[in-house]
Backbone bond lengths (Angstrom), bond angles and torsions (degrees), N, CA, C in turn:
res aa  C-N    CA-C-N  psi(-1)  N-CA   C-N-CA  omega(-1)  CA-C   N-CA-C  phi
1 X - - - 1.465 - - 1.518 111.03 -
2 X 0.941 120.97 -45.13 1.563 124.03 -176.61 1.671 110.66 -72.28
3 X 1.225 94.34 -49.65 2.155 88.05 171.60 1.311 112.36 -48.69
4 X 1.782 125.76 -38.07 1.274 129.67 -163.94 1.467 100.01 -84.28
5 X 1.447 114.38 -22.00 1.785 116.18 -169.64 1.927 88.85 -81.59
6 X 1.319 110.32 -46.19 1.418 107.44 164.03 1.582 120.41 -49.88
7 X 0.484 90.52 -109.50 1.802 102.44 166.41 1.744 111.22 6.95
8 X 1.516 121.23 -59.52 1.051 123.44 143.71 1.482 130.09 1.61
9 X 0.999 111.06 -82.57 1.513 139.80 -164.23 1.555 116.80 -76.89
10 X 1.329 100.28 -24.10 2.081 110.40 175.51 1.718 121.68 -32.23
11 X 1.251 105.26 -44.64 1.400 131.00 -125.05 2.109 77.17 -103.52
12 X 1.202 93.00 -76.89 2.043 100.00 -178.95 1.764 94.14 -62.72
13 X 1.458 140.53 -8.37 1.861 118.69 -174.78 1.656 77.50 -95.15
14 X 1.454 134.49 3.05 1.538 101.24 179.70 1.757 116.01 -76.68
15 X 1.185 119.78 -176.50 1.621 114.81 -173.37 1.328 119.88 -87.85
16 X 1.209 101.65 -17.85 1.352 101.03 -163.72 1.944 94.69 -115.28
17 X 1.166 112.38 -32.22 1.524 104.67 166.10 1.616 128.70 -53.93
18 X 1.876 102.72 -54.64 1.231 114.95 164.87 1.747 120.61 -29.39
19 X 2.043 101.75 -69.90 1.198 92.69 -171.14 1.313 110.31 -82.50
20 X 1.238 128.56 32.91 1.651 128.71 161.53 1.142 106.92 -100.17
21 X 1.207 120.12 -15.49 1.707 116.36 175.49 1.400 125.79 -75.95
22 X 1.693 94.99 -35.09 1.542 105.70 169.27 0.994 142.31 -116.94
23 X 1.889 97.11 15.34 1.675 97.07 153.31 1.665 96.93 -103.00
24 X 1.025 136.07 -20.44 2.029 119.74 153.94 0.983 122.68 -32.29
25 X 1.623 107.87 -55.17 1.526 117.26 -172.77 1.842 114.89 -74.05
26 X 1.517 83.20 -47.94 1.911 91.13 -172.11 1.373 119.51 -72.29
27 X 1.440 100.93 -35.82 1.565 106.17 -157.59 1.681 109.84 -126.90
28 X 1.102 117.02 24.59 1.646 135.48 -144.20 1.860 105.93 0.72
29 X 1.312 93.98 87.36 1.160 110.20 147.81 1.800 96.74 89.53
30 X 1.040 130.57 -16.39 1.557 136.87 -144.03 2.116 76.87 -86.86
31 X 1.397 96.33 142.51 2.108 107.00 164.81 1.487 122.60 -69.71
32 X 1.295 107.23 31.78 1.599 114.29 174.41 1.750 107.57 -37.71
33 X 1.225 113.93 -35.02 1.682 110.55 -150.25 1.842 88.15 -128.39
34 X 1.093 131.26 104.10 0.955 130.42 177.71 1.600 112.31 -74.55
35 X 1.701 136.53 153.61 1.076 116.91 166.66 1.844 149.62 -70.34
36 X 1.802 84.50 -14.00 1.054 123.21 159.24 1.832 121.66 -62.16
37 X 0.902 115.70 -25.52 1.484 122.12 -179.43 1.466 104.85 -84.80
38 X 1.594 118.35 -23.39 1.166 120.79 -157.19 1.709 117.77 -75.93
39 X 1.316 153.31 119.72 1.365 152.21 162.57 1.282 95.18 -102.44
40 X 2.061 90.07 152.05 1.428 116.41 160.23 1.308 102.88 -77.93
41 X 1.821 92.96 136.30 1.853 102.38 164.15 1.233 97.07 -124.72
42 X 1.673 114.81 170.70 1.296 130.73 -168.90 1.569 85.88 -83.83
43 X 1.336 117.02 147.92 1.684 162.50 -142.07 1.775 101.84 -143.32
44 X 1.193 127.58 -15.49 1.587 128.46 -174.65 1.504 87.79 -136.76
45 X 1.693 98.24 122.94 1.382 118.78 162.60 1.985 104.66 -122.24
46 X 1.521 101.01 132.50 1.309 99.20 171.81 1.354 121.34 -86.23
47 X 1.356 127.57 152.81 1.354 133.59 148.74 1.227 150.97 -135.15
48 X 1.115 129.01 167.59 1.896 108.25 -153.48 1.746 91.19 -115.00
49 X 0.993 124.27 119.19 1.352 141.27 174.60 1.147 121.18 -84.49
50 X 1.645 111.93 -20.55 1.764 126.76 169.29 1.409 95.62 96.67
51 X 1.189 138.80 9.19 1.672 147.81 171.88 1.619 93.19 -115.54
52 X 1.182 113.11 -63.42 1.439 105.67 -160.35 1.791 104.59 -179.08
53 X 1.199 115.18 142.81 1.532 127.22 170.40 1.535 112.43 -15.91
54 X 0.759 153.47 104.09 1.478 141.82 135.31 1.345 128.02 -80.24
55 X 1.154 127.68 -179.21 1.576 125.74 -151.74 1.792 106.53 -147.99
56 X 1.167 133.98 104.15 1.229 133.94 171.03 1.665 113.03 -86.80
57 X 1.110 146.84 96.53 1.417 150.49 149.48 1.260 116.20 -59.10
58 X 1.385 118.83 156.21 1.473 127.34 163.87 1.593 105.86 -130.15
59 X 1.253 119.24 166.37 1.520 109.13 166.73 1.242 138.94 -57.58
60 X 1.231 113.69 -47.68 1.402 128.50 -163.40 1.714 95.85 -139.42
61 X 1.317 119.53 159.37 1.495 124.46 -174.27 1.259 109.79 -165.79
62 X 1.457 139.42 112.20 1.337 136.37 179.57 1.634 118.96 -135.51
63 X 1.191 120.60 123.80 1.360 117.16 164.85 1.335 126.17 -80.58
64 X 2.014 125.96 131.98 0.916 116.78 -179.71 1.306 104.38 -137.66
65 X 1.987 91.47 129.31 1.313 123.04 -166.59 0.923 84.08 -96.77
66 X 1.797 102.70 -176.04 1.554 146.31 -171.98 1.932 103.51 -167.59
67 X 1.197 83.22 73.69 1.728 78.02 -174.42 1.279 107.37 79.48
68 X 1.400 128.06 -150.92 1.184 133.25 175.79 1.599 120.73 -76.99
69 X 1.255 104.61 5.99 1.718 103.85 -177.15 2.045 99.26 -101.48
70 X 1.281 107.84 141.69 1.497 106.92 172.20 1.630 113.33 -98.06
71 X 1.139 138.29 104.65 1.384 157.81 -157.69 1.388 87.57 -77.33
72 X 1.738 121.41 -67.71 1.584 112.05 -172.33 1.473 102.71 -171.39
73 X 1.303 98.06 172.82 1.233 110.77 -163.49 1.658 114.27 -110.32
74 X 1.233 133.90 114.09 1.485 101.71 -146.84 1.945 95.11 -133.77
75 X 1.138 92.34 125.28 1.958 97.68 -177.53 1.269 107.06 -113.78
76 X 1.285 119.00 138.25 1.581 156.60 -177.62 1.617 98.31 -89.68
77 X 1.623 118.95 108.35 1.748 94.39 150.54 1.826 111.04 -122.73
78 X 0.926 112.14 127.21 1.670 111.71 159.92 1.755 112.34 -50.62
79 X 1.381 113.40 129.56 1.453 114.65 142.55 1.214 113.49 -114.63
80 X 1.308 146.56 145.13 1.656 128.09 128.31 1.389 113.05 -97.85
81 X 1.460 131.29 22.24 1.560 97.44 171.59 1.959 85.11 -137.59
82 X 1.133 116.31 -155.01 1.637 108.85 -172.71 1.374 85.39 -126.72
83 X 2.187 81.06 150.57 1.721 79.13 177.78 1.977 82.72 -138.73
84 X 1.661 84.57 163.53 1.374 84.23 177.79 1.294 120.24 -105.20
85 X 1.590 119.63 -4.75 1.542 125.13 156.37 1.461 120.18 -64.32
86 X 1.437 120.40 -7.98 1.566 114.69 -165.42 1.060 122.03 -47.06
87 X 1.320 134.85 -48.61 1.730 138.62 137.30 1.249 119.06 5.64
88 X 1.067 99.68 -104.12 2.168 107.85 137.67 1.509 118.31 29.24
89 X 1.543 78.36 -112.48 1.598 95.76 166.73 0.873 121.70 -44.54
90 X 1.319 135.54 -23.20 1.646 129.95 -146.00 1.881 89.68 -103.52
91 X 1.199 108.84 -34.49 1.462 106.82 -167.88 1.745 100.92 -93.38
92 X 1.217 112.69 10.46 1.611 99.81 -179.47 1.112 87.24 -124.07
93 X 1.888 146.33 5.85 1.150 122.07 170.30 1.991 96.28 -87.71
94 X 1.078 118.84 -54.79 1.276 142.03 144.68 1.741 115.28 8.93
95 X 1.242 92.58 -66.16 1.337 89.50 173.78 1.856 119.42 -103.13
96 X 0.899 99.66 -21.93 1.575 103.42 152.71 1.603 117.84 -36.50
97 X 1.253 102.28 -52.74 1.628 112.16 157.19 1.104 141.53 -50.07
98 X 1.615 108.65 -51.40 1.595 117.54 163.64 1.574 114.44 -69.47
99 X 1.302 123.26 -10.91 1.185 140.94 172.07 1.462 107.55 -62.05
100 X 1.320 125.93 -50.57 1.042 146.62 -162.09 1.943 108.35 -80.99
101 X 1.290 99.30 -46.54 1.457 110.23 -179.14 1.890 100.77 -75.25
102 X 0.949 114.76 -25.77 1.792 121.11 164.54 1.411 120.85 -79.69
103 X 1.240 133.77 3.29 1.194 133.14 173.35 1.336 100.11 -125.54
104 X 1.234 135.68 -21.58 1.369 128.60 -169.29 1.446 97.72 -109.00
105 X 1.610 114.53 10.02 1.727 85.61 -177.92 1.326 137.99 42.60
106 X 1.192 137.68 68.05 1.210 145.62 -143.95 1.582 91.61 -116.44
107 X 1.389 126.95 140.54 1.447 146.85 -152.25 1.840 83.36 -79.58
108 X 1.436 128.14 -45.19 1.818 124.04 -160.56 1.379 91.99 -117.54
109 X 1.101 154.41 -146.08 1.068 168.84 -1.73 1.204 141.61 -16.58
110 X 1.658 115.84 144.58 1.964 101.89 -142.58 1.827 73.73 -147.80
111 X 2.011 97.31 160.98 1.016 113.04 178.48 2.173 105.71 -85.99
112 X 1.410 93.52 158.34 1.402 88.11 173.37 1.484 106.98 -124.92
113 X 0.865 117.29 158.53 1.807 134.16 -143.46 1.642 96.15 -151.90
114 X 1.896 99.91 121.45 1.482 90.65 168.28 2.185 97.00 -132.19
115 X 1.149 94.43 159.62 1.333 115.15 -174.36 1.341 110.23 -95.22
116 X 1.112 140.39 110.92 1.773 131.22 167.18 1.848 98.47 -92.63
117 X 1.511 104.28 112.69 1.474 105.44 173.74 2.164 94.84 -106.20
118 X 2.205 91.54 94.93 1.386 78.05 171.05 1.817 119.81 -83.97
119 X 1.118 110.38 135.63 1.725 99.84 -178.57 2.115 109.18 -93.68
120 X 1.509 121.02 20.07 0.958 121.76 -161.90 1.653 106.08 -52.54
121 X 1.554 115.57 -173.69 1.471 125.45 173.28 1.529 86.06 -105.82
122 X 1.045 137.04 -85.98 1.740 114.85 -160.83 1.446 98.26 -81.91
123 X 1.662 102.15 168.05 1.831 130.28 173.22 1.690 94.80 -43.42
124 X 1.567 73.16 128.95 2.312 90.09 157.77 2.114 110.19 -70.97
125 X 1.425 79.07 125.46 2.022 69.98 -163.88 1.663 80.41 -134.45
126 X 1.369 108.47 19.51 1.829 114.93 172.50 1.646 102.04 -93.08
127 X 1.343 108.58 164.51 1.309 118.08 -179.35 1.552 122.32 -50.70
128 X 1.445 121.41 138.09 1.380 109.57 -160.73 1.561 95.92 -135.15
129 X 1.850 107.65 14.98 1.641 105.50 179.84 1.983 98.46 -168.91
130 X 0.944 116.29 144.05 1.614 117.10 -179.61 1.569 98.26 -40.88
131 X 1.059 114.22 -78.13 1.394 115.54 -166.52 1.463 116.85 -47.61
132 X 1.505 101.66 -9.16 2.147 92.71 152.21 1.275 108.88 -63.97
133 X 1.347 120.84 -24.58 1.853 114.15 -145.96 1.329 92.56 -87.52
134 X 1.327 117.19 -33.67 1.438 115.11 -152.10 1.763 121.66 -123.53
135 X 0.771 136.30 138.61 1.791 120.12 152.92 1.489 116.17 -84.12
136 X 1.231 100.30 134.55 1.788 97.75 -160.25 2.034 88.34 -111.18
137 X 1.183 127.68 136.18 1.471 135.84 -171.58 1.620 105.07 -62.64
138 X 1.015 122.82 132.78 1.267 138.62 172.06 1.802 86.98 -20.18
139 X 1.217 96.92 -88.87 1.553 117.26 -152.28 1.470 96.06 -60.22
140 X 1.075 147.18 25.19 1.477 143.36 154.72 1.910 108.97 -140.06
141 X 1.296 88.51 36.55 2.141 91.40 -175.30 1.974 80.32 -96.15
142 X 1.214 125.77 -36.60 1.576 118.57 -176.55 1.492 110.93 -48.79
143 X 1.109 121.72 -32.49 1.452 144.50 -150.68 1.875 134.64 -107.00
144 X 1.511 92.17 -7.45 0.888 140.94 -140.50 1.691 120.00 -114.86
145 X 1.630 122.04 63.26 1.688 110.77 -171.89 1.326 121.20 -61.40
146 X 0.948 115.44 122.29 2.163 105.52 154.72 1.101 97.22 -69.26
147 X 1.291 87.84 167.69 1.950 125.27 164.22 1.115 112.03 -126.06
148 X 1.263 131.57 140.17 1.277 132.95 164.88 1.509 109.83 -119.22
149 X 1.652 120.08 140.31 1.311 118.59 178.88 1.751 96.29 -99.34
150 X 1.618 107.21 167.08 1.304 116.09 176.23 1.177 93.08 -123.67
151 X 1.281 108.08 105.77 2.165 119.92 177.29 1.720 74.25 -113.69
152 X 1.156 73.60 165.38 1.973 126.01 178.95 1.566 116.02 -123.73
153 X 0.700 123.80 99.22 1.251 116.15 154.34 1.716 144.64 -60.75
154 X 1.554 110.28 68.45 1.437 108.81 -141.19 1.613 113.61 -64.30
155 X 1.300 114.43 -32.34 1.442 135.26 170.80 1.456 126.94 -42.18
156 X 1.624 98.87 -43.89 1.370 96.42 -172.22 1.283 110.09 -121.81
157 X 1.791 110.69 29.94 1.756 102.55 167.42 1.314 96.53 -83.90
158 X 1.590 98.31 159.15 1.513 121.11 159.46 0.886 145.63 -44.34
159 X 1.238 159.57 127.15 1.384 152.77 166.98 1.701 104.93 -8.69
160 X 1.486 80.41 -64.38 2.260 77.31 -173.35 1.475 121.25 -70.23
161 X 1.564 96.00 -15.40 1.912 92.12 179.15 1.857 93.54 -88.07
162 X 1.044 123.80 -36.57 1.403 106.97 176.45 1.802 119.78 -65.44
163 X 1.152 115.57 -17.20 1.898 112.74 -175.86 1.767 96.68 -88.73
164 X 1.047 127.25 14.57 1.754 137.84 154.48 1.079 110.97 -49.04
165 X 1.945 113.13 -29.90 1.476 102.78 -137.57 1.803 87.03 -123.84
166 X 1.292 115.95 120.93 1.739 115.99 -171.56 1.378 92.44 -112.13
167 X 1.135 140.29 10.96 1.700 114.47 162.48 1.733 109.33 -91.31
168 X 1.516 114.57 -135.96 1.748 113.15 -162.99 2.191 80.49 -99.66
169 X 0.797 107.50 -20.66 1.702 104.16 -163.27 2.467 79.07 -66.56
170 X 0.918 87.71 -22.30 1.960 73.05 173.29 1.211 108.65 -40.32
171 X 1.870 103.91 -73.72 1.213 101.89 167.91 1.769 156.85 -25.69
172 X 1.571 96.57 -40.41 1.407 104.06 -166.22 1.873 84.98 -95.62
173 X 1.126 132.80 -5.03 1.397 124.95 -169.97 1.804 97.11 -105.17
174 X 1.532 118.70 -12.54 1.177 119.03 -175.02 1.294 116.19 -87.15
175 X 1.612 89.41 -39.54 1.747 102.13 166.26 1.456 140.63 -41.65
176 X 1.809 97.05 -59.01 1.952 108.87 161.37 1.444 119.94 -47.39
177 X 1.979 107.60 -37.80 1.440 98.40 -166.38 1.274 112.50 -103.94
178 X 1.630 106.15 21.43 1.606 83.03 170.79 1.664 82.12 -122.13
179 X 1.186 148.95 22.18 1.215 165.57 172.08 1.772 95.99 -75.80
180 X 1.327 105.96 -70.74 1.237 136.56 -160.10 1.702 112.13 -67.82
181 X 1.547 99.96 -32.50 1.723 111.50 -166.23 2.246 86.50 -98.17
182 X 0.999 97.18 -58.04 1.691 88.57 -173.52 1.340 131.81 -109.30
183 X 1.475 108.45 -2.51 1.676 124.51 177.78 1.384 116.83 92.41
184 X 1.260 117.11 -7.95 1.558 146.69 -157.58 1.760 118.45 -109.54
185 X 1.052 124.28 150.38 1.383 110.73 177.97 1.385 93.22 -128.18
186 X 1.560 145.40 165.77 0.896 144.49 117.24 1.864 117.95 -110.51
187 X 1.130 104.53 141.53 0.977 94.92 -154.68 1.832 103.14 -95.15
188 X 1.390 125.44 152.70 1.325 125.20 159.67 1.357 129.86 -38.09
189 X 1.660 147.86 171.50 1.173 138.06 170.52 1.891 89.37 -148.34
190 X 1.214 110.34 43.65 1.608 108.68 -168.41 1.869 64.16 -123.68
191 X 1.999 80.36 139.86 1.928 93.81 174.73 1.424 116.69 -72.76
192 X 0.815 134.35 139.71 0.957 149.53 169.82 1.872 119.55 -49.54
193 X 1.161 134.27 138.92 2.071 117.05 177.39 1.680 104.80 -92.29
194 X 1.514 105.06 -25.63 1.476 107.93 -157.19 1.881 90.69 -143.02
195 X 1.473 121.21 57.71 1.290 106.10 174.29 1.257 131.94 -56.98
196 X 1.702 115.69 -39.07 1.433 127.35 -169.18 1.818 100.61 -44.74
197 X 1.993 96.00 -77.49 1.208 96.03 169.06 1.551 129.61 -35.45
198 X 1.246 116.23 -49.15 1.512 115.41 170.67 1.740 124.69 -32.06
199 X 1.371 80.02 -62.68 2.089 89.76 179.88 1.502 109.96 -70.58
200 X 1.405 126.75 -2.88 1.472 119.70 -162.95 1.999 75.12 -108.72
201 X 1.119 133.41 -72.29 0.914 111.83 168.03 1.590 148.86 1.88
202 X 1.624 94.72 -79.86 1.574 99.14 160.78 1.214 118.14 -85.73
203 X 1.633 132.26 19.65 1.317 121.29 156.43 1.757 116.23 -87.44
204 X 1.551 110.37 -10.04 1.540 116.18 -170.53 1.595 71.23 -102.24
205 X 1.246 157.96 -78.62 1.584 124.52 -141.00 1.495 112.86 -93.41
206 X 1.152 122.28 -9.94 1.663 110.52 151.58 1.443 128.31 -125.40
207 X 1.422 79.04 58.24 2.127 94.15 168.30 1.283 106.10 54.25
208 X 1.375 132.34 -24.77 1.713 104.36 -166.03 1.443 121.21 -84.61
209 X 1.405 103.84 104.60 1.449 104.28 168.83 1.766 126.34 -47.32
210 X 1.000 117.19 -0.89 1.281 109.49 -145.16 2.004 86.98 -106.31
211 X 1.448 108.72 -30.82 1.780 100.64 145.47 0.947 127.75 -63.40
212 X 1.091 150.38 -12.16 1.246 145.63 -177.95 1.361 110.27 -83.77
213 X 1.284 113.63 -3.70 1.710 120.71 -140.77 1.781 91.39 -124.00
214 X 1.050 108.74 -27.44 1.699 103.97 -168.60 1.524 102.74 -60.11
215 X 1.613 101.92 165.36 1.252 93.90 175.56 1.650 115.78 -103.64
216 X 1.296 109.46 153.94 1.639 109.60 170.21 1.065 126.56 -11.86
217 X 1.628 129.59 158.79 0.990 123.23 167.29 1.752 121.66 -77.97
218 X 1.416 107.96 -28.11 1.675 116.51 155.47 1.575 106.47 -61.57
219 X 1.073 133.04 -16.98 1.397 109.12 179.87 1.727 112.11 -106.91
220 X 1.541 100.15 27.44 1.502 107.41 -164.92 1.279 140.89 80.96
221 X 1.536 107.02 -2.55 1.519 113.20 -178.66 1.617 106.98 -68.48
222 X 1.610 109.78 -149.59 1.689 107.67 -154.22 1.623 77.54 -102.74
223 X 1.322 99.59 152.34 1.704 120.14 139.95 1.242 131.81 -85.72
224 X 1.188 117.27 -2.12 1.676 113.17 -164.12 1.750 106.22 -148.01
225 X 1.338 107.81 140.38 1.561 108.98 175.90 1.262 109.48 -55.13
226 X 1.181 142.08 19.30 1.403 143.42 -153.53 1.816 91.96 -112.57
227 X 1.381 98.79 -56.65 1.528 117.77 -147.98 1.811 95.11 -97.55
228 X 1.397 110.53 -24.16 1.289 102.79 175.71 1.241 120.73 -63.71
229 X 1.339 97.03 -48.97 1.693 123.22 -176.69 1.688 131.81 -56.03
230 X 1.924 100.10 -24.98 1.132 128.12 176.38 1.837 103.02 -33.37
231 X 1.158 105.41 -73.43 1.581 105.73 -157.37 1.821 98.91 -70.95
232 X 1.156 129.24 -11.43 1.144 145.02 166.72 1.955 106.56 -54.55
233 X 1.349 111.20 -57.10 1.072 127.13 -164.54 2.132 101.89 -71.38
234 X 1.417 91.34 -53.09 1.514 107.74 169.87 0.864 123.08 -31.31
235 X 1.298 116.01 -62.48 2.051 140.13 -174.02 1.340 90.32 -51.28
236 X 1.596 119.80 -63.07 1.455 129.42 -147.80 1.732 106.52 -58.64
237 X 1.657 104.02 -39.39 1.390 99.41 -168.58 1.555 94.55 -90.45
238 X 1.348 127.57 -29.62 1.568 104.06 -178.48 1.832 101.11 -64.32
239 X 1.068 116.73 -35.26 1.640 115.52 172.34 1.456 112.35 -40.82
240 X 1.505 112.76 -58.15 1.386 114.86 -177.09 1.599 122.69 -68.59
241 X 1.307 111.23 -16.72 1.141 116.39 163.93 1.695 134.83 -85.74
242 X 1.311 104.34 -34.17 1.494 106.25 147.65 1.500 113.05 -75.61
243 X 0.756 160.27 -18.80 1.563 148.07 127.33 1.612 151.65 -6.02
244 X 1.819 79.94 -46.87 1.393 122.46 161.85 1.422 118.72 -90.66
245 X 1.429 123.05 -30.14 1.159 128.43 164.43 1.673 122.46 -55.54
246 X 1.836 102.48 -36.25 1.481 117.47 177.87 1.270 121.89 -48.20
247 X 1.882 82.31 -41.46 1.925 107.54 -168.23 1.472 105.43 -63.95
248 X 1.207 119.29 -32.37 1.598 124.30 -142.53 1.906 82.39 -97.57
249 X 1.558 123.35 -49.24 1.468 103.04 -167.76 2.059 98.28 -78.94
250 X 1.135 118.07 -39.86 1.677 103.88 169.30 1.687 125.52 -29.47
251 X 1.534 92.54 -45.08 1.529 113.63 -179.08 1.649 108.36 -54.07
252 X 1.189 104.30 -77.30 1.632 112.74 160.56 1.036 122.50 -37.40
253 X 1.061 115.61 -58.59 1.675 118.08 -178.57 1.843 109.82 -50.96
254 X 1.266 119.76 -40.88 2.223 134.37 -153.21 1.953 75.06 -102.14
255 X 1.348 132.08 -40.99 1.320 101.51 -173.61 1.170 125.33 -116.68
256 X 1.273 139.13 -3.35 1.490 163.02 110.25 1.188 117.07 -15.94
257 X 1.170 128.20 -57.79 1.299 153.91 -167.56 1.269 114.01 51.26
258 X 2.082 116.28 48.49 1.409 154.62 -177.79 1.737 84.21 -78.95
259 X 1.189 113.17 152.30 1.445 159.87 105.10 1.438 99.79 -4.87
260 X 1.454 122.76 141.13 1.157 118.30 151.37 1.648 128.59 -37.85
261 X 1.593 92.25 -57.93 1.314 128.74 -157.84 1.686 97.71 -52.21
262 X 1.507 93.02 -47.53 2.072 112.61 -168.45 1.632 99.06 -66.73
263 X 1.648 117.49 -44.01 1.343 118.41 171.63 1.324 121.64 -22.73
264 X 1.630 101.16 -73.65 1.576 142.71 -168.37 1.629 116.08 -49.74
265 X 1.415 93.63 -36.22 1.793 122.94 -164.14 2.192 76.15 -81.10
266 X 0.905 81.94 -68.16 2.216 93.36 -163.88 2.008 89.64 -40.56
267 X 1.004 123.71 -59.39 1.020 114.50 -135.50 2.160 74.53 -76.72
268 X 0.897 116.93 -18.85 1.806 115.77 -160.86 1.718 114.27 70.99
269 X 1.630 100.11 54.56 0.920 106.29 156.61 1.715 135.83 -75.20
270 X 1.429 148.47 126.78 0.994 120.07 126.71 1.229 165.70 114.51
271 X 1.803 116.17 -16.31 2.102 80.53 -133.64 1.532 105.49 -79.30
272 X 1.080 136.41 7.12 1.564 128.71 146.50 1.384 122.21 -77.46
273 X 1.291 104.25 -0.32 2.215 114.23 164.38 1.679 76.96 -96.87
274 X 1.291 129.20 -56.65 1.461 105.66 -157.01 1.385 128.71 -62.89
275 X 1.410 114.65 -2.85 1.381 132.01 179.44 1.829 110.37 -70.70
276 X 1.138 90.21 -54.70 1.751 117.99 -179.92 1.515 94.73 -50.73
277 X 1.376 125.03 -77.45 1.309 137.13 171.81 1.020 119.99 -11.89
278 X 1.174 108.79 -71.23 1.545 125.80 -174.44 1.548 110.09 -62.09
279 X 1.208 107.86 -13.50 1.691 124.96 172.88 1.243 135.90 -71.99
280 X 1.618 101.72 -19.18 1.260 128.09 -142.45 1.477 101.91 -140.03
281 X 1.349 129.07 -25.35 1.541 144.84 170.68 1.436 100.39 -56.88
């Protein structure tokens, strides 16, 4: 579980993916954040709970300089399912950070900024600021901060809000929305810079193990969502065709009023397909 929670994350800690994510998202599409500006920051902040150390992580974590000055600090988190603490979380990874810039004394001090990229199947209709979570009393609303989270909705942008994005994250953002808009994928045949990461990626947010599994591109595997997807596409239509096969002996069977067996025989099934069949009736 933890290699795959690793594994995850490869693909958005690269430099040039990262800051394509958040000048797509932030700045639609414009090179505000070069990849070059970009540093690794520590992602694990400790804390003392008065029992014992605990540990807050985020996904992704990057510092962005300008020379020697740090402008901000900017964190990536994946969801795929909805949560209703995100608020929450979002303000204790957040300040975990400013936590960090207060103990280390840091020469500037910079705001930190986190991204929620949710990839769900329906709309986020969960809290997207404290003051969803809570009713705060008249007489203490003066007194009183919100939070606001910055989620994404990666699933259900558009065609044109997704072509913002020119690194491999195109891909995995092209995928949900044409998933999402027609039920259908077609897949790209543009190479891929970082495929491995790519397929391990979309094998942690849409379940399929079977990306995760290909082999390298040094060991000959695919470069491109095109070629990955191939045996993906295969399965689906031999699926749909035994499917249709179901339809055709049911049919026989409700108006015939055949036997499985007599079905199977009519259609010239088999009898090691008729085994399966009969499995599947």
């Amino acid at each position: 579980m933890a290699e795959k929670d690793i594994s995850q994350k490869i693909l958005e800690a690269k430099p040039d993916v990262f800051a394509d994510i958040v000048n797509g998202l932030c700045f639609n599409g414009r090179e505000v954040i070069k990849a070059d500006e970009l540093q690794d920051f520590t992602s694990l902040t400790a804390y003392d709970d008065k029992k014992k150390y605990r540990y807050i992580q985020r996904d992704i974590t990057k510092l962005w300089k300008k020379g020697i000055f740090n402008i901000a600090c900017l964190g990536i988190e994946n969801q795929i399912s909805k949560d209703n603490t995100m608020p929450l979380r979002v303000i204790a990874y957040d300040g975990a950070q400013y936590k960090i810039q207060a103990n280390d004394k840091v020469s500037n001090y910079y705001p930190v900024i986190t991204l929620v990229l949710y990839f769900g199947k329906t709309k986020w209709k969960k809290p997207r600021r404290l003051f969803d979570l809570f009713e705060v009393p008249q007489e203490l609303t003066p007194f009183t901060n919100d939070y606001k989270i910055n989620l994404f909705d990666i699933s259900h942008m558009s065609t044109k809000e997704v072509s913002v994005f020119k690194s491999d994250f195109w891909h995995i953002a092209d995928y949900f929305s044409q998933i999402n808009e027609t039920n259908n994928y077609i897949p790209s045949k543009t190479r891929l810079t970082h495929p491995e990461e790519t397929f391990k990626l979309m094998s942690f947010l849409t379940g399929n193990e079977d990306l995760q599994l290909l082999p390298s591109e040094e060991e000959g595997g695919p470069n491109t969502m095109y070629d990955a997807f191939k045996p993906n596409a295969a399965q689906a239509k031999k699926e749909g065709a035994q499917e249709n096969t179901l339809k055709n002996i049911r049919s026989l069977m409700k108006n015939c009023h055949w036997s499985a067996k007599q079905a199977m025989d009519a259609l010239s099934i088999s009898l090691e397909e008729q085994k399966k069949y009969l499995m599947l009736l």
